[in-house]
C-alpha positions as CSV (number, residue, x, y, z in Angstrom):
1,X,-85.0,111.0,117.4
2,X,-84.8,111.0,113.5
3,X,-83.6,113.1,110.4
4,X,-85.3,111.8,107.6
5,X,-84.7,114.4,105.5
6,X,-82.9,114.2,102.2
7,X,-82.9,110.6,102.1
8,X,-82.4,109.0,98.7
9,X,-82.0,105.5,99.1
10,X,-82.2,103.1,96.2
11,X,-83.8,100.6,98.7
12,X,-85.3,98.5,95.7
13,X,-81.7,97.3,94.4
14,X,-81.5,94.4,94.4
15,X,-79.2,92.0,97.5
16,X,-76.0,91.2,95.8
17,X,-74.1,88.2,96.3
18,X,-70.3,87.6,97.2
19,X,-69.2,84.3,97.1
20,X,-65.7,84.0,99.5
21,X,-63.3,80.9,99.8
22,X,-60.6,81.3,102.7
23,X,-57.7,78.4,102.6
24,X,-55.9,79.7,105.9
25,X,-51.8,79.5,105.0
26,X,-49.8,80.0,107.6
27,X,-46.1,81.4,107.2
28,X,-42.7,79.9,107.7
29,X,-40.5,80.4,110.6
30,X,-37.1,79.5,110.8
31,X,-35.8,76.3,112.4
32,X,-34.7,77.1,115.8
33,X,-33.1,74.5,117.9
34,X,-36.7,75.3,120.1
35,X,-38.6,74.6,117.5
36,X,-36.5,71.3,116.1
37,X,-37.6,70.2,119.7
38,X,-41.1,70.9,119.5
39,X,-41.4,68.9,116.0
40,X,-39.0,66.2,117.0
41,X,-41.1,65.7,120.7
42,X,-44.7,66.4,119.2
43,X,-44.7,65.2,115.4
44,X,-45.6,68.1,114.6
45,X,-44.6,69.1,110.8
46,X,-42.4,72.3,110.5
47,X,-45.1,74.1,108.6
48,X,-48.9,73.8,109.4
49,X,-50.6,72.5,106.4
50,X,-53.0,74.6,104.7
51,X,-56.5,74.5,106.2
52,X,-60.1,75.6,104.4
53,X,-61.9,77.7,106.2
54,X,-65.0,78.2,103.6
55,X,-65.2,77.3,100.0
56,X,-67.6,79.2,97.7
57,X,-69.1,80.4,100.8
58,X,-72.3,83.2,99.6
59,X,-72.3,86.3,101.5
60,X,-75.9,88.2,100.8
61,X,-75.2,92.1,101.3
62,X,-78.0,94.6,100.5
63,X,-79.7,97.4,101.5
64,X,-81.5,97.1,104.8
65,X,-79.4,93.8,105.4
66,X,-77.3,92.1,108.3
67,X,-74.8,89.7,107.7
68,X,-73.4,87.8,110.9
69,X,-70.4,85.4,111.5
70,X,-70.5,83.6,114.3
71,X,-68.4,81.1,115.4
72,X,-65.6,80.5,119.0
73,X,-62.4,82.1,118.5
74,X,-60.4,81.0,115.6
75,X,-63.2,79.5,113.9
76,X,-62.0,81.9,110.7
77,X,-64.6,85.2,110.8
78,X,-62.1,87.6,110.7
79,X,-59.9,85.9,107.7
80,X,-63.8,85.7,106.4
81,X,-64.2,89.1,106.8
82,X,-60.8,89.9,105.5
83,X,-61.8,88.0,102.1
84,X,-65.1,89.8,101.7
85,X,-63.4,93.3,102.2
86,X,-60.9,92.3,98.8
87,X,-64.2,92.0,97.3
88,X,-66.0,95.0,98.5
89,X,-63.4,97.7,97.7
90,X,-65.9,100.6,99.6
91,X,-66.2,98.4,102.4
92,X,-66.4,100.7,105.9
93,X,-64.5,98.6,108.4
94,X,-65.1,100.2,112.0
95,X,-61.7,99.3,113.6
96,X,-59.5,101.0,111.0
97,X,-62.0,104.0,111.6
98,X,-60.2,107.7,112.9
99,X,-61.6,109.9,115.9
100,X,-58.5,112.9,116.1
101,X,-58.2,112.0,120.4
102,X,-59.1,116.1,120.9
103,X,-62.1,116.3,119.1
104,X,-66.0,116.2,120.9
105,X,-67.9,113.4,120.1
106,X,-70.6,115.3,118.8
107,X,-68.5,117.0,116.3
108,X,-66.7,114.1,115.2
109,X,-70.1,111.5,114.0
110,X,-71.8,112.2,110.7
111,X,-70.5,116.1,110.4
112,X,-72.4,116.7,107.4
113,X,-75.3,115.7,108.5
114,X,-77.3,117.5,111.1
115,X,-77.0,117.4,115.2
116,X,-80.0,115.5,115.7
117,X,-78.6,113.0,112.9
118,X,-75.3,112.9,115.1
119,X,-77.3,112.2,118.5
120,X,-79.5,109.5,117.5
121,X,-76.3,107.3,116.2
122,X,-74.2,107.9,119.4
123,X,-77.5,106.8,121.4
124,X,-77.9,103.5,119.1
125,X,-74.2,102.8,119.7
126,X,-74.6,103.2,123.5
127,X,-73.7,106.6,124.0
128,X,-77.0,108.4,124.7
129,X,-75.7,110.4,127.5
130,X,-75.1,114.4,126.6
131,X,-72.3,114.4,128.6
132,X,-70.4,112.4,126.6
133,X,-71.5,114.0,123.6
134,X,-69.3,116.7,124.4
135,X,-66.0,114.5,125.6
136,X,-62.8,114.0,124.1
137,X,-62.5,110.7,122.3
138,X,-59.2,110.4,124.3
139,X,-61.5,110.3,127.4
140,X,-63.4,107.7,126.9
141,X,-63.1,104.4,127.8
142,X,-61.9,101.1,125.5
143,X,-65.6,100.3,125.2
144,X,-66.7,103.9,124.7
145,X,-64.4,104.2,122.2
146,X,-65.5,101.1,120.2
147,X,-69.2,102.4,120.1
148,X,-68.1,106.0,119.3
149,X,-65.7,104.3,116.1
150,X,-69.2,102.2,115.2
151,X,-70.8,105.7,115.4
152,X,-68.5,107.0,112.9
153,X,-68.6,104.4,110.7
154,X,-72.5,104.7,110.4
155,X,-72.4,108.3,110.4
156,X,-70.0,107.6,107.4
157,X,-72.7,105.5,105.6
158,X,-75.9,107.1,106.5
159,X,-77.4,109.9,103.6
160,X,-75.7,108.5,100.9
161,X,-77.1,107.1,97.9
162,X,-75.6,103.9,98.2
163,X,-74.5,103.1,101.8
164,X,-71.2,101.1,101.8
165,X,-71.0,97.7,103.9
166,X,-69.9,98.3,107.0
167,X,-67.6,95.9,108.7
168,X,-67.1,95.0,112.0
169,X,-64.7,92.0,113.7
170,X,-65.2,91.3,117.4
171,X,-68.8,93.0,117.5
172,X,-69.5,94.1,121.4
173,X,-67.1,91.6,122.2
174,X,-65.7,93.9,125.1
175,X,-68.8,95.5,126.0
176,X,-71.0,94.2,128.9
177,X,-73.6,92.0,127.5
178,X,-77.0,93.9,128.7
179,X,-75.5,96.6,126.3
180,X,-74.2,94.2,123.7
181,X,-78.0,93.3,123.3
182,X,-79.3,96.5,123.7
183,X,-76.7,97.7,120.6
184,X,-77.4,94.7,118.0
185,X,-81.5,96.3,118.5
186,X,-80.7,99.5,118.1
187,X,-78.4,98.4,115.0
188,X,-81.5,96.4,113.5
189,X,-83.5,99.7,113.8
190,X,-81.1,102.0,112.0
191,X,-80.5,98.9,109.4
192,X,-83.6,98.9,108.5
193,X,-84.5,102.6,108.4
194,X,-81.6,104.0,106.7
195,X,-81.4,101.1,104.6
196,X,-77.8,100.4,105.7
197,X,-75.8,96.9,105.1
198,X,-73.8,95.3,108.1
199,X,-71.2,92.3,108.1
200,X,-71.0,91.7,111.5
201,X,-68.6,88.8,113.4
202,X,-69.3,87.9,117.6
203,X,-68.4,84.7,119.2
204,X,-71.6,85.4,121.0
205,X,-75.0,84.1,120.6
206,X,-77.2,85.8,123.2
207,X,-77.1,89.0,120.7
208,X,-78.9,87.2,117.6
209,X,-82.5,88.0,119.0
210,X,-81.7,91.5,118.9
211,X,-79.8,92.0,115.9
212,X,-82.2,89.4,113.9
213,X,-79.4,89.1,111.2
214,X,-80.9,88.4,107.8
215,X,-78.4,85.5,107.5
216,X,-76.6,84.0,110.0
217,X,-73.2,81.8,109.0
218,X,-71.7,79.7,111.7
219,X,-68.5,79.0,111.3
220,X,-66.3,76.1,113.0
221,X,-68.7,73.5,111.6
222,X,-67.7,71.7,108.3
223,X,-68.9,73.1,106.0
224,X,-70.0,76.0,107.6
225,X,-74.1,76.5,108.0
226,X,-75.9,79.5,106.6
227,X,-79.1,80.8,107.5
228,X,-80.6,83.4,105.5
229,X,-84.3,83.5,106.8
230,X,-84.7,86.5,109.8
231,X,-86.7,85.6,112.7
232,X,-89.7,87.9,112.8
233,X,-89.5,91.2,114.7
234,X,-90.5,91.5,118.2
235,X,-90.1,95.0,120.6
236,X,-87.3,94.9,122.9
237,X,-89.8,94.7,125.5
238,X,-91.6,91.8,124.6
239,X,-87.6,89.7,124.2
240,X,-87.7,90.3,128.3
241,X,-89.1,89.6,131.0
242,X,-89.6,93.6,131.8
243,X,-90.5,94.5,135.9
244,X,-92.2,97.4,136.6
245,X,-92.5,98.4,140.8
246,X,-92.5,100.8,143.2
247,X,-89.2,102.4,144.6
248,X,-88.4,105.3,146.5
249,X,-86.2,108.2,146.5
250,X,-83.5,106.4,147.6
251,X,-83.7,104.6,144.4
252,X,-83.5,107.6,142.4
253,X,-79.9,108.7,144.1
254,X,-78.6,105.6,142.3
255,X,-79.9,106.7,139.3
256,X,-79.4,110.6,139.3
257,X,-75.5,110.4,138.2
258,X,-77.2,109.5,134.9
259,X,-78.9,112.4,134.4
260,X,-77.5,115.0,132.7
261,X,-79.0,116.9,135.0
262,X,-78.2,115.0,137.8
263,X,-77.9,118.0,140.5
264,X,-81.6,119.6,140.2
265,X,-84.0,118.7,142.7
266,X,-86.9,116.8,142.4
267,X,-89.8,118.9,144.4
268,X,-92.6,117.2,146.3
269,X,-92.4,113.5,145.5
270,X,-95.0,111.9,145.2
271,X,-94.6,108.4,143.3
272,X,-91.4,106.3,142.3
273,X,-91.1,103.2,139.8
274,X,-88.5,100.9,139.1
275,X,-88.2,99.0,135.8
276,X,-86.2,95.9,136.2
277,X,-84.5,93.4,133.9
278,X,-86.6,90.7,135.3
279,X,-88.1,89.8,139.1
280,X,-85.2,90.5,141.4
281,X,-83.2,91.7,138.3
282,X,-81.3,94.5,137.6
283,X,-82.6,98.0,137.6
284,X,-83.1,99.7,134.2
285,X,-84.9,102.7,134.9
286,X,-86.6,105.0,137.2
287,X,-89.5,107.2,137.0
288,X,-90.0,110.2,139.8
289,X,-93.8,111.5,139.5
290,X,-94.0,115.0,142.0
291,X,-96.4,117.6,142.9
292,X,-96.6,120.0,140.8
293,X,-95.8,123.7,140.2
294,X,-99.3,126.0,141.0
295,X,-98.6,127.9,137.8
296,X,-97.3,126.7,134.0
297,X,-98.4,128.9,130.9
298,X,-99.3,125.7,128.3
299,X,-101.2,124.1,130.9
300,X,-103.7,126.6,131.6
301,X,-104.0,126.6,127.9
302,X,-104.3,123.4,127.3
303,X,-106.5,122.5,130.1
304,X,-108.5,125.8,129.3
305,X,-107.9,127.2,133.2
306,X,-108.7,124.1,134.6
307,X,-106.2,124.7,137.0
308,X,-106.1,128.2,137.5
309,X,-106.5,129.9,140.6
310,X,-107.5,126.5,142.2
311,X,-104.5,124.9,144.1
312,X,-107.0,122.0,145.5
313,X,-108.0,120.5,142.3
314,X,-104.5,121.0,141.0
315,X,-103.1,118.7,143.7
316,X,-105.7,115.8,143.5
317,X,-106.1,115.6,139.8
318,X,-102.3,116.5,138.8
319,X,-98.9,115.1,139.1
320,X,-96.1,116.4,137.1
321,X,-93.2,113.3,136.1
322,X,-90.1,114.8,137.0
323,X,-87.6,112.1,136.0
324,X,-87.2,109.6,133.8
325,X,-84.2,107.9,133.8
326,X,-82.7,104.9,131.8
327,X,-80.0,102.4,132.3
328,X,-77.1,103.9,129.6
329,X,-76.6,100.7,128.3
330,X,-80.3,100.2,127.3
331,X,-80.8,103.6,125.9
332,X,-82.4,103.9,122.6
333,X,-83.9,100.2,122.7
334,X,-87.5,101.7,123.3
335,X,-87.7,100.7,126.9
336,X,-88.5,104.1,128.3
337,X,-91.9,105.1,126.3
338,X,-92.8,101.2,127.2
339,X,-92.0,102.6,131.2
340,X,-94.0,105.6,130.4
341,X,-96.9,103.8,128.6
342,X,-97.1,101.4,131.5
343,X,-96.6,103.5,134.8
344,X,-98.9,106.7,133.7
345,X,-102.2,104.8,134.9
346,X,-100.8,103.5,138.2
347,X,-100.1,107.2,139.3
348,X,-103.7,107.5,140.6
349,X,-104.7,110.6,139.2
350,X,-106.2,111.8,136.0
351,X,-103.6,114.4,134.9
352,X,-99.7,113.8,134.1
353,X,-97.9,116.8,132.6
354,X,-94.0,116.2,132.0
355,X,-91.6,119.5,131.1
356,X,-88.5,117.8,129.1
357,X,-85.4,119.6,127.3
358,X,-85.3,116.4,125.0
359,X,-88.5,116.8,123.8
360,X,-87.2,118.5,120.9
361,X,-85.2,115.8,119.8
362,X,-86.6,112.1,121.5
363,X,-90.2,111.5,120.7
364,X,-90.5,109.2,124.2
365,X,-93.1,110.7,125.8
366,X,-95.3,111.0,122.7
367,X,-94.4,107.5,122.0
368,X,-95.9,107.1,125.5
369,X,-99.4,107.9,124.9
370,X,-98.8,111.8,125.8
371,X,-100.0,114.8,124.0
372,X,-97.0,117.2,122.8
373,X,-98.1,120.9,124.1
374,X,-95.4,122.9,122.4
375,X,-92.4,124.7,123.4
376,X,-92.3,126.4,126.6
377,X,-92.1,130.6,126.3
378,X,-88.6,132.0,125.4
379,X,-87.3,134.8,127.7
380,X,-87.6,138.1,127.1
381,X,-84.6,138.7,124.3
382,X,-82.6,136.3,124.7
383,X,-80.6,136.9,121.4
384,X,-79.7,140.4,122.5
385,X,-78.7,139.7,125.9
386,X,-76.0,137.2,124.7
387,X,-74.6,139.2,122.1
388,X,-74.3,142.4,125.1
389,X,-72.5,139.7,126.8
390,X,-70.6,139.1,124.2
391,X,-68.9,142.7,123.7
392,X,-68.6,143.0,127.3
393,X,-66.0,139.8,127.3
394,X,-68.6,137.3,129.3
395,X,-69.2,133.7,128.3
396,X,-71.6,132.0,130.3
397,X,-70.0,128.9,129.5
398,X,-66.5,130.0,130.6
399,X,-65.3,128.2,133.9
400,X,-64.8,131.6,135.2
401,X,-68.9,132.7,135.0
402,X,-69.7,132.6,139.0
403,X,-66.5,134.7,139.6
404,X,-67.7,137.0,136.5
405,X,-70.9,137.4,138.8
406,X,-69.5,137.8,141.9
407,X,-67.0,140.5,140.8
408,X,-69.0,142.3,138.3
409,X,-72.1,144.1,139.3
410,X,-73.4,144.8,135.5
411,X,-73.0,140.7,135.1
412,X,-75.5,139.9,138.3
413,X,-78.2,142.5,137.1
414,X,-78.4,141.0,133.6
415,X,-78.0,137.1,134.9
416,X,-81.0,138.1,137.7
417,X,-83.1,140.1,135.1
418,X,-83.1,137.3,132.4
419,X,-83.7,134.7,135.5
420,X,-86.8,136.0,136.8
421,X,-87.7,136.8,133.0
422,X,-87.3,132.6,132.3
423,X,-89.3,132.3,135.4
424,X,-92.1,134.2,134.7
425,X,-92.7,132.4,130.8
426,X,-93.1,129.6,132.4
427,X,-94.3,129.3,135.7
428,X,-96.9,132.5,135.2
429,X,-96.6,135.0,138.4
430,X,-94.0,132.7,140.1
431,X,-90.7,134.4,141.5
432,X,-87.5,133.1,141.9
433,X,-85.3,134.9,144.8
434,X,-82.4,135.9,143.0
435,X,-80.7,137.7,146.1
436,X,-80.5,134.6,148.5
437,X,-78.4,132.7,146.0
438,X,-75.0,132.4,145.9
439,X,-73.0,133.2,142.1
440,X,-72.6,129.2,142.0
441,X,-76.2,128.8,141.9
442,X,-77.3,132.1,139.9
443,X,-74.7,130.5,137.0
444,X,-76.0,127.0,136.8
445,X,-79.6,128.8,136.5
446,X,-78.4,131.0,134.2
447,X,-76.8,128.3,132.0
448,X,-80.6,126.2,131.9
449,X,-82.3,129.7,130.6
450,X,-80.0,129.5,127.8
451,X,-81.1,126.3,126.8
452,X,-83.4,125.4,124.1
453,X,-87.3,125.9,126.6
454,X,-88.4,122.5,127.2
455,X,-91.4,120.7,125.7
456,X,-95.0,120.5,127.7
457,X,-96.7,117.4,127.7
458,X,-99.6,116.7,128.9
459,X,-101.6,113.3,129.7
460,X,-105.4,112.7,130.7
461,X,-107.1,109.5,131.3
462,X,-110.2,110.7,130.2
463,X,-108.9,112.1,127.0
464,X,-111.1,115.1,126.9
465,X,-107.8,117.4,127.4
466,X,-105.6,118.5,125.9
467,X,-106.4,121.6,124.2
468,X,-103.9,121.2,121.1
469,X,-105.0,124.4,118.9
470,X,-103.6,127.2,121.4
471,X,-104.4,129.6,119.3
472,X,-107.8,129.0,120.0
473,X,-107.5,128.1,123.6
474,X,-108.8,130.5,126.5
475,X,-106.9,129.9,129.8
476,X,-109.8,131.3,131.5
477,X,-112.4,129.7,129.0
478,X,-116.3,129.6,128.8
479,X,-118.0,126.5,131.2
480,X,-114.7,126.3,133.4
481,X,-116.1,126.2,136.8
482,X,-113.9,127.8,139.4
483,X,-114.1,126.1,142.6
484,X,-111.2,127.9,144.5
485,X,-112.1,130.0,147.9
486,X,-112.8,133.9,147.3
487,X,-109.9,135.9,148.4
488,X,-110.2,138.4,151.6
489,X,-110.5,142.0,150.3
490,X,-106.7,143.9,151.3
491,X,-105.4,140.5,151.8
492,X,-102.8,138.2,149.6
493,X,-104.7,135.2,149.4
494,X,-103.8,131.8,150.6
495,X,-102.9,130.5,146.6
496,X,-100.8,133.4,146.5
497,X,-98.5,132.3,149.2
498,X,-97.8,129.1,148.1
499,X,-95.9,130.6,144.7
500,X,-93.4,127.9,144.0
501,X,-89.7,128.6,144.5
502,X,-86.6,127.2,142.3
503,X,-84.3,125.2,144.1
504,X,-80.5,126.5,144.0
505,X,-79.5,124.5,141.0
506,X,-82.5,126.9,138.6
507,X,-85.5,124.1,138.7
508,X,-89.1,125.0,139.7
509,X,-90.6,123.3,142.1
510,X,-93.2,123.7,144.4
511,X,-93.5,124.7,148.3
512,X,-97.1,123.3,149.7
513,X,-98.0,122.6,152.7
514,X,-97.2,119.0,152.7
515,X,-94.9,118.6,155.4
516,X,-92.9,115.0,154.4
517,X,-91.7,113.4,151.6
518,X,-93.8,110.2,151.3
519,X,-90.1,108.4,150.3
C-alpha cells in the first residue's frame, strides 16, 4: 500500500551530528516546617545538587535514520530529548501534535497527500482497520489516540524535501506489547522508504529487533553507551516463531468483528487456518478457503472457460479464499502475504481465486504468490444513478436509506435494478432475489455496489494459468475441452439450477448440493 509518487528526497545528505550535554537542575521550594523535617530526619540537603545526565553526548540524525533512547524511568531520555529539540528548531515532536476531537481520521493524516498515502500510515501506526479510518479522534481510545498523533506526525514529514526529525517520548509505552513490536517494524519500513529521521525514547527492550535503530544510546549507565551499528534486517516472520494450523469456523466468529465486513457470510466452507504467535500461542490470523461461485466474468477469462458450463471440475480443482483476517495489532508487519504464501498449497487443489475490495490499495495477495486479474465489471451507470439520487434527496449513506426504500417505491426499483445489474458483472447469469429481502438487507447490498468493484486474483499450482492479456483471452477458447453433461432438450439443466444466491448482507455465494458445513 504505497504512493511513491512525487517523491524528492535528498537521501544522499549526509547524517548530521548533534552533540547534547543535559546537567539535570532541579528548582527550589520553600522551607516548610515538612520539609525542615524531612532534611533534619534524612540528611537530605534543601536543594538536590545538580546531576549530569550526558556530556557531549552525539546524536546521529539523517535521512533513513532511527535514533533510540533507552533507559528505566528517570534515567534522563526525555530531558535528552528536550535538549536535542533546542537544537533541532523543525523538530516534529508527536505529543504536542493536534487532531480537532471532530475530525475523521482519514481526513485528519497527511491531507495533502493522497488517500492511499493517508491509509498506509494509519496501518503502520496500528490503525489498519477502515472503521476507524472514518472515527472521530474523540472516539478513540488513549492508545488509539497515540498511534493516530504518530500518524500525524509522519504524515507531517512524509513528501517533503527534507523530512523534519520526528520526536517521540514514551514510544508505545501504553500500548500492548505484540503491537508495540509490530509498530517499531512498520516504523523501520516507512524510515527507510520515505527516508524519514526518528528520535525515539522506550523503557522497553523487546521492541529493538523490530525497530533496528541505527544507534541505540542507553542511558542510566555512566557515561551512557552508544551503539551506532544496526543489526541486519530480518522479515517479521522470520523474528517469530510463526504457527500456521487448521481451525474451524468457530474460529473465524472470533475473528469476524475485525473485518470490516464482519456481517457477510462466508458460503460453503471448505478449509480454515490459524496463524499463531507461536505453538499454543496467540492467534494472529485466520484464513477461510470456500466453494466457490459457478460463475465469475475474469475467471473464465483468465482460465480461457476452463470452468464454464462445468460445475464438476469447478468444485474439485477450485476453491475461492473468502477471508483473510489479521490480528489489528499486527497489521502492516507483512504477516498476512507470509499466511497466504504458506497456506495456498495445503488447500489441496490446484486453483485459488480471491475477490478483495483492498486489492486496489494492499498488494497482499500479489505479495502472496497470486496473479492480479483486474478489476471486477462496474455496474451498468453507476455515475448517473447516484447523481438521479442525488436530485431526488436520497443518500445511500444517510441512516435513514432502508426507511427511504421501504417508503418510496421509485427508491426500491432503482436500488433492485442496480443490484441485479452488480450481480450480473460479476457472477455472469447469476440472480440475486431482490423481492425476498427486507429494505435492511437491500441497503447494506446496495451500499457494497457502490464500492470501488473488487480485484480478481487468481492462483495455480501449475502456473500454466492465468491468462493475464484479457484482451486476448477467449472465455470459450480453442483446445478447452468441455467435460460437462449435455443438457435435456426443453429442460433447464442441472448447472442451471445451482445459480448461486447472495446472502442477505449483498455477498455471492454459492448453493450446491453439499449438504454440511465440514466446520
Amino acid at each position: 500500500m504505497t504512493d511513491r509518487s512525487s517523491q524528492h528526497i535528498d537521501r544522499s545528505a549526509a547524517p548530521e551530528t548533534v552533540r547534547v550535554t543535559v546537567i539535570r537542575e532541579t528548582g527550589v521550594t520553600p522551607m516548610s516546617s515538612r520539609k525542615h523535617e524531612v532534611c533534619w530526619d534524612f540528611g537530605v540537603p534543601p536543594r538536590e545538587t545538580p546531576f549530569e545526565v550526558v556530556r557531549d553526548l552525539d546524536i546521529t540524525v539523517g535521512p533513513g535514520r532511527i535514533v533510540l533512547l533507552h533507559g528505566p524511568s528517570g534515567a534522563g531520555k526525555s530531558s535528552v530529548l528536550a535538549a536535542l529539540v533546542e537544537q533541532v528548531p523543525d523538530a516534529v515532536q508527536v505529543e504536542r501534535m493536534r487532531i480537532a476531537s471532530d475530525r475523521s481520521l482519514i481526513d485528519a493524516i497527511a491531507p495533502r497527500r493522497s488517500s492511499r498515502m493517508a491509509m498506509e500510515i494509519l496501518t503502520a501506526c496500528g490503525l489498519g482497520e477502515p472503521r476507524l479510518w472514518i472515527r472521530r479522534f474523540a472516539d478513540l481510545s488513549d492508545g488509539e489516540r497515540f498511534r493516530a498523533l504518530l500518524a500525524k506526525a509522519i504524515g507531517a514529514a512524509i513528501g517533503r524535501a527534507k523530512p523534519p526529525v520526528i520526536i517521540c517520548d514514551e514510544f508505545t509505552a501504553i500500548l500492548h506489547r505484540r503491537a508495540a513490536k509490530a509498530i517499531a517494524f512498520n516504523l523501520r519500513k516507512l524510515t527507510t522508504r520515505y527516508g524519514l529521521t526518528l528520535v525515539l525514547a522506550s523503557t522497553h527492550e523487546d521492541i529493538i529487533p523490530d525497530l533496528q535503530p541505527d544507534q541505540r544510546i542507553d542511558l542510566g549507565e555512566q557515561p551512557p553507551s552508544a551503539t551506532i551499528k544496526r543489526p541486519r534486517s530480518l522479515p517479521a516472520h522470520a523474528q517469530r516463531k510463526l504457527v500456521i494450523e487448521r481451525g474451524s469456523v468457530r474460529h473465524y466468529h472470533e475473528f469476524s468483528a475485525m473485518h470490516y465486513r464482519h456481517r457477510d457470510g462466508l458460503g460453503f466452507v471448505d478449509k480454515v487456518f490459524l496463524l499463531r504467535e507461536s505453538k499454543n500461542g496467540d492467534p494472529l490470523g485466520i484464513l477461510v478457503f470456500a466453494h466457490a461461485p459457478l460463475e465469475l466474468s475474469l475467471r473464465n477469462r483468465a482460465t480461457e472457460g476452463r470452468f464454464v458450463r462445468n460445475a464438476r471440475r469447478l468444485n474439485k480443482e477450485l476453491r475461492i479464499l473468502r477471508r483473510l483476517v489479521m490480528h489489528p495489532d499486527v497489521r502492516g508487519c507483512g504477516f498476512g502475504h507470509y499466511f497466504v504464501e504458506k497456506t495456498l498449497p495445503q488447500v489441496g487443489v490446484r486453483f485459488v481465486e480471491c475477490l478483495a475490495a483492498m486489492g486496489s490499495i494492499n498488494p497482499v495477495f500479489e505479495r502472496a504468490g497470486m496473479s492480479k486479474i483486474g478489476q471486477c465489471p462496474l455496474p451498468k451507470g453507476r455515475l448517473q444513478l447516484l447523481e438521479r439520487m442525488k436530485r431526488n434527496g436520497v443518500d445511500p449513506f444517510d441512516a435513514t436509506f432502508a426507511d427511504q426504500i421501504a417508503q418510496h417505491t421509485h427508491v426500491r426499483k432503482l436500488v433492485k435494478r442496480t443490484i441485479n445489474d452488480w450481480v450480473e458483472a460479476q457472477y455472469g447469469e447469476a440472480r440475486y432475489q431482490v423481492d425476498k429481502k427486507t429494505s435492511t438487507q437491500l441497503a447494506e447490498t446496495f451500499r457494497q455496489c457502490l464500492g470501488k468493484p473488487p480485484m480478481y486474483y487468481l492462483w495455480d499450482r501449475k502456473g500454466t494459468y492465468p491468462v493475464t492479456d484479457l484482451s486476448k483471452a477467449n472465455p470459450d477458447g480453442p483446445g478447452v475441452k468441455r467435460t460437462s453433461e449435455p443438457t435435456v432438450p426443453g429442460k433447464r439443466g442441472i448447472d442451471e439450477k445451482r445459480r448461486h444466491r447472495p446472502e442477505a448482507s449483498g455477498e455471492i455465494r454459492s448453493t450446491r448440493t453439499r449438504k454440511h458445513d465440514p466446520h
